[in-house]
C-alpha positions in Angstrom: 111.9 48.5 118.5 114.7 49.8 116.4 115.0 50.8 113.1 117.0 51.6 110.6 116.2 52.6 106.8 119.0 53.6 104.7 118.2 55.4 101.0 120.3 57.4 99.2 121.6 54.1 96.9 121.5 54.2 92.8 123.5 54.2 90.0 126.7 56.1 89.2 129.7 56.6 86.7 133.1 56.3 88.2 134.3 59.0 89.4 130.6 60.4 90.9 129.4 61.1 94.3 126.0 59.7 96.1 125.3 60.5 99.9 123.3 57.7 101.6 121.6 58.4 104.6 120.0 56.2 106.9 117.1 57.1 110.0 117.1 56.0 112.8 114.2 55.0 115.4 113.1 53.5 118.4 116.2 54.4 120.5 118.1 57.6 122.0 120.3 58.1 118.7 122.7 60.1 120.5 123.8 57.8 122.8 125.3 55.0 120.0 127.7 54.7 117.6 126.3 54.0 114.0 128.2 52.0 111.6 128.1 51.8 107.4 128.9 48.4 106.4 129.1 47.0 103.0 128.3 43.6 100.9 129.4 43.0 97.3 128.1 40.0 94.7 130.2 36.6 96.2 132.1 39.0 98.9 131.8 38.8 102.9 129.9 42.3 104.5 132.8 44.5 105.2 132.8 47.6 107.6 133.3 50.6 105.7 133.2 53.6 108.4 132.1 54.4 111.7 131.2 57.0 114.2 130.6 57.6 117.8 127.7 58.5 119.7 128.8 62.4 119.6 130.2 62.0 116.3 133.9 63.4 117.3 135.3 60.0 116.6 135.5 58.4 112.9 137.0 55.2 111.4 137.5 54.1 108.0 138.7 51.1 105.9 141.6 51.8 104.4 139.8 51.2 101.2 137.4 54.4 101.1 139.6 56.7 102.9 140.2 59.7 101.6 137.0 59.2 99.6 134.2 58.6 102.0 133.0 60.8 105.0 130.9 59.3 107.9 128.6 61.9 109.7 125.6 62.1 111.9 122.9 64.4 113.1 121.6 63.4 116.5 118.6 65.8 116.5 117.3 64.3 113.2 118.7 61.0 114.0 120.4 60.0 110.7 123.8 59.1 109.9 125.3 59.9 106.2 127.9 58.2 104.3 129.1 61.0 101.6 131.1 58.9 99.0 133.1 61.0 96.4 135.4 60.0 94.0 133.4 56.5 93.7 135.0 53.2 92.2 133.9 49.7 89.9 134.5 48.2 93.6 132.4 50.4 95.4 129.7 48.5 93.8 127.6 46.7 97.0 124.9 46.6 99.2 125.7 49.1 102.1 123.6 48.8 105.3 123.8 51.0 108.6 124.8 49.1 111.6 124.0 49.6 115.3 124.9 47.9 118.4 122.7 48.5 122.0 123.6 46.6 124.9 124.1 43.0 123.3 121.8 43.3 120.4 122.9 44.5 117.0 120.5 46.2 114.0 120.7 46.2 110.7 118.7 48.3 107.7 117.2 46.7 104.9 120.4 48.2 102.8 121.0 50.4 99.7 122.1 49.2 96.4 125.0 51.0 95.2 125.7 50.3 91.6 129.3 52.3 90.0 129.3 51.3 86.3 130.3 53.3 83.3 
């Protein structure tokens, strides 16, 4: 069975950096893409970056570009989401996303709070 279990989440002042990570289990890691999606208070859950199985290929909104960097580690099978430079509306719930074959995961999620 797969699963995912992000941590890395807390509190920050504008301006700070956190680095979520989230391990993965109960599939090949290396042969998916992982995804970092996020969910704000009263908001739909947006995609915020991705990256493919070999982690060559990265994608960001255009609202953390710049800011955010996607990467993974396929013998420890964990993605990261390194977010500098962090914003009032980078406040959400971010969960790692993963699609195999026609069934798509989800982790429990991390609270990120930015607040001064």
């Amino acid at each position: 069975q797969v699963q995912l279990v992000e941590s890395g989440g807390g509190l920050v002042q504008p301006g700070g950096s956190l680095r979520l990570s989230c391990a993965a289990s109960g599939l090949t890691f290396r042969n998916y893409a992982m995804s970092w999606y996020r969910q704000a208070p009263g908001k739909e859950r947006e995609l915020v970056a991705n990256i493919n199985s070999a982690g060559g290929t990265t994608n960001y909104a255009d609202s953390v570009k710049g800011r955010f960097t996607i990467s993974r580690d396929n013998v420890k099978n964990t993605v990261y989401l390194q977010m500098n430079s962090l914003k009032l509306g980078d406040t959400a719930v971010y969960y790692c996303n993963t699609r195999v074959f026609l069934a798509t995961y989800w982790g429990q999620g991390t609270q990120v709070t930015v607040s001064s």
